[in-house]
C-alpha positions in Angstrom: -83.7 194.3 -118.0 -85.2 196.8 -115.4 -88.3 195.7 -113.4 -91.4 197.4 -112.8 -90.1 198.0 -109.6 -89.5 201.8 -108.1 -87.0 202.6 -104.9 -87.2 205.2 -103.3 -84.3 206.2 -100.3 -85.8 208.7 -98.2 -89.3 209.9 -96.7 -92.8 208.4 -97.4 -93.9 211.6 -97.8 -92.2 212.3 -101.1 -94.4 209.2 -102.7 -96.6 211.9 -103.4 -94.3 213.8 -105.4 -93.0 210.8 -106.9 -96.0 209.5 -108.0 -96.9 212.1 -110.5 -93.8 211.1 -112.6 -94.9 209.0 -115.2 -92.5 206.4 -115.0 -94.0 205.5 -111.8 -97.2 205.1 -112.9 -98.3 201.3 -112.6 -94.9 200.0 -110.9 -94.2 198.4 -107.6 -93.3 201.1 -105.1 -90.7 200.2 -102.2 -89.1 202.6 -99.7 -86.5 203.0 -97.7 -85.5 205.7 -95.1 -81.6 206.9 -95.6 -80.5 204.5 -92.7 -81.6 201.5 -94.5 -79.5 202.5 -97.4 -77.1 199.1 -97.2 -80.7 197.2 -97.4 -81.7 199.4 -100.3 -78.6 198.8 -102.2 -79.5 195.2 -101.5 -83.1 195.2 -103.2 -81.2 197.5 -106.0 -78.7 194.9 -107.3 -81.4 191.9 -107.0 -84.4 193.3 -108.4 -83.2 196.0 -110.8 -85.8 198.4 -110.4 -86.6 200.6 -113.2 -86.7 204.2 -110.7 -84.2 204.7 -108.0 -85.8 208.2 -106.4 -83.9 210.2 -103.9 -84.7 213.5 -102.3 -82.5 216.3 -103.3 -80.7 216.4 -100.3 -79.6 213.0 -100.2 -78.9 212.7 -104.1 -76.1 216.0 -103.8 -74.6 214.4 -100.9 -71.0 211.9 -101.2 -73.4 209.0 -100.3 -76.3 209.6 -102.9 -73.1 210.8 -105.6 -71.6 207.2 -104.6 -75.1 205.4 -105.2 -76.1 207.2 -108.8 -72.9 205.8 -109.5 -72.3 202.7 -108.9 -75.8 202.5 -110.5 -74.9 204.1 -113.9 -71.5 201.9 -113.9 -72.9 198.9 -113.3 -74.3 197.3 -116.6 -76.5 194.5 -114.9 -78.5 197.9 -113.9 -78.3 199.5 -117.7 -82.3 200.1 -117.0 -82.5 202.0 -113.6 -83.1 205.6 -113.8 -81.9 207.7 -110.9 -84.7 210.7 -110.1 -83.8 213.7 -108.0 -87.2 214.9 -105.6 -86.0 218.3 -105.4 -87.4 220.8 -103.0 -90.3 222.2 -105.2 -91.7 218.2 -105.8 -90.3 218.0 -109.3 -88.6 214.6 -110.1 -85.6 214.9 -112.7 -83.3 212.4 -114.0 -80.1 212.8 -111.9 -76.7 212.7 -114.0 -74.3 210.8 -112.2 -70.5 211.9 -111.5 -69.3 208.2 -113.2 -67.6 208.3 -116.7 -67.3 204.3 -118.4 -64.7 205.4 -120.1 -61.3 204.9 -118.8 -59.1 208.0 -118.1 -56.3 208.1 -115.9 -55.9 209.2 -112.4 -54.4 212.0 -111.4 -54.4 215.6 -109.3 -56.9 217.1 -111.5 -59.5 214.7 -110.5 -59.8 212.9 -113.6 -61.1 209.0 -112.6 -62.6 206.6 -113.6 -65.1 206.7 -110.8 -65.6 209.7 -108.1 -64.4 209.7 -105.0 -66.6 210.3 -101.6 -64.8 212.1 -99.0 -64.4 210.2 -95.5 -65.6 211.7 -92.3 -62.5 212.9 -90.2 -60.3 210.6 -88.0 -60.8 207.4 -90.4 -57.3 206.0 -90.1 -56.1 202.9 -92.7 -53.2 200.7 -93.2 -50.8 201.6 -96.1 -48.1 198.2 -96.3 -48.7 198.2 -92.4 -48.1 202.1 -91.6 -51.4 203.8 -89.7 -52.4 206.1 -92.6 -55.7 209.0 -92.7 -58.3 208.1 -95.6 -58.9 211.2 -97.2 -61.1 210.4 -99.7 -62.0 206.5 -101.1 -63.5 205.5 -104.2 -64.2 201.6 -105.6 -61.2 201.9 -107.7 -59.0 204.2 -105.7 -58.2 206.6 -102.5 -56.1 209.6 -101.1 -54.5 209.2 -98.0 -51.7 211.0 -96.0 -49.1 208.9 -94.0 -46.1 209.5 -92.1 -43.7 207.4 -94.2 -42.9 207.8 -97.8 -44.7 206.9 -100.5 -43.6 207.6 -104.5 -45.1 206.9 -107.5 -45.5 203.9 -109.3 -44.9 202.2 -105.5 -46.8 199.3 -104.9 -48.6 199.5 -101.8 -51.6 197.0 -99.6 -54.1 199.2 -98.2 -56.5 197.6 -95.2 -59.5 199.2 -94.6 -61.0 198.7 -90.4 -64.6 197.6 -90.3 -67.0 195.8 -88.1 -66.3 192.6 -89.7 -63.8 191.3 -92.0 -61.4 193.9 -92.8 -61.2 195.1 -96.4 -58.0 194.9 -98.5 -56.9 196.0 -101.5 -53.4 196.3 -103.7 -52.6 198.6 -106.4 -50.0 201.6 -106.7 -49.2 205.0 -105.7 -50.7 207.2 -109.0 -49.2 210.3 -107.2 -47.8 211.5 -104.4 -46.1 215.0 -102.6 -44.3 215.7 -100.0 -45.6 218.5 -97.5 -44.9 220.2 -93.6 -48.6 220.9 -92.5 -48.3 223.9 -89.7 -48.7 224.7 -87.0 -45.2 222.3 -85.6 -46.6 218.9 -86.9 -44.4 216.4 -88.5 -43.7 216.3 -92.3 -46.3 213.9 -93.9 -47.0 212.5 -97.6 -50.1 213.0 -99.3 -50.8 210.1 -102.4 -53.6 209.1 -104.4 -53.6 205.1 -104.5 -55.3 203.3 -107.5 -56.2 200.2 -107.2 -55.7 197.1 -109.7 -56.9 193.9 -107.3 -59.5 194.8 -105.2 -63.6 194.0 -104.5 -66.1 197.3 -105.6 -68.4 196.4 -103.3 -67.0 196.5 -100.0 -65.2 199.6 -100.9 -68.5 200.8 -102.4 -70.4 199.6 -99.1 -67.6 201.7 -97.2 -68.0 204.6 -99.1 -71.5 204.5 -98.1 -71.3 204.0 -94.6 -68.2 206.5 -93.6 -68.8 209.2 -96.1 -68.3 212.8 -94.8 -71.9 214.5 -94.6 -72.4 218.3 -95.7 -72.5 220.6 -92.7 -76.0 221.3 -92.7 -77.2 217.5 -92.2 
């Protein structure tokens, strides 16, 4: 059950905004600039709020995509409502990118959970071969790597971080061969899905190396 607790992950000076939805009427507001978003997550999962607001920028963003979510897959948090601020001060219900259902994954982007695109220059290990993270989700990733890798292939992917590394196994869902130009070597591009592997440090990743829009 959701508290009468509202989050919101960005300026102060959006409460103002915020307040006039009537949700917020009468609940506990907390905030949390967009560098404290690991902390926010934090208060998220514990207390349950019944609002998680974010401005507009933030909310079409990989990082606020990932967030709504992990939120709307998450049935501990079946309560929380995820508001878009958007420019004009209007607060709408955001729709997130996640689909319960299960549907397979494959090159038309049908998943089971979306995928955040990395910032450039994120390199992985794919069954101990250097690999670039294209794009990472909690239940799969793209990558390309310099060795081969066919579907149905199980693979262990190891993900760097400040800590503990993160691992996960699962197999290759599909995979292509191709000669990028411009003289570099031939490389193989596959999309992993994973079938043993913890959401939340994946979903913590996501968070932290996610690929900003140009204009931020």
């Amino acid at each position: 059950m959701a508290s009468g607790i509202t989050i919101l992950i960005g300026p102060q000076e959006l409460t103002a905004s915020l307040s006039r939805h009537p949700g917020v009427q009468g609940t506990e507001l907390l905030i949390f600039p967009e560098a404290r978003v690991p902390e926010a997550v934090e208060h998220i999962i514990r207390h349950r709020p019944g609002i998680v607001a974010l401005p507009q920028e933030f909310a079409q963003n990989p990082r606020g995509v990932a967030l709504a979510s992990r939120i709307a897959a998450d049935p501990r948090l079946a309560g929380t409502q995820v508001l878009m601020i958007g420019h004009d001060g209007m607060a709408v219900a955001v729709s997130p990118e996640h689909k319960p259902a299960s549907h397979p994954l494959d090159m038309a982007g049908t998943r089971r959970a979306p995928r955040v695109r990395m910032r450039p220059g994120i390199t992985v290990q794919v069954d101990g071969v250097t690999a670039v993270l294209v794009d990472l989700s909690t239940m799969g990733a793209q990558v390309v790597s310099p060795t081969v890798l066919k579907p149905t292939q199980r693979v262990r992917l190891i993900l760097p971080t400040d800590t503990d590394a993160i691992r996960a196994i699962g197999k290759v869902a599909w995979a292509f061969f191709e000669i990028p130009k411009g003289g570099f070597q031939p490389q193989y591009r596959a999309g992993l899905e994973f079938s043993g592997a913890d959401p939340e440090p994946l979903f913590r990743f996501c968070l932290a190396e996610a690929d900003e829009p140009p204009d931020r």
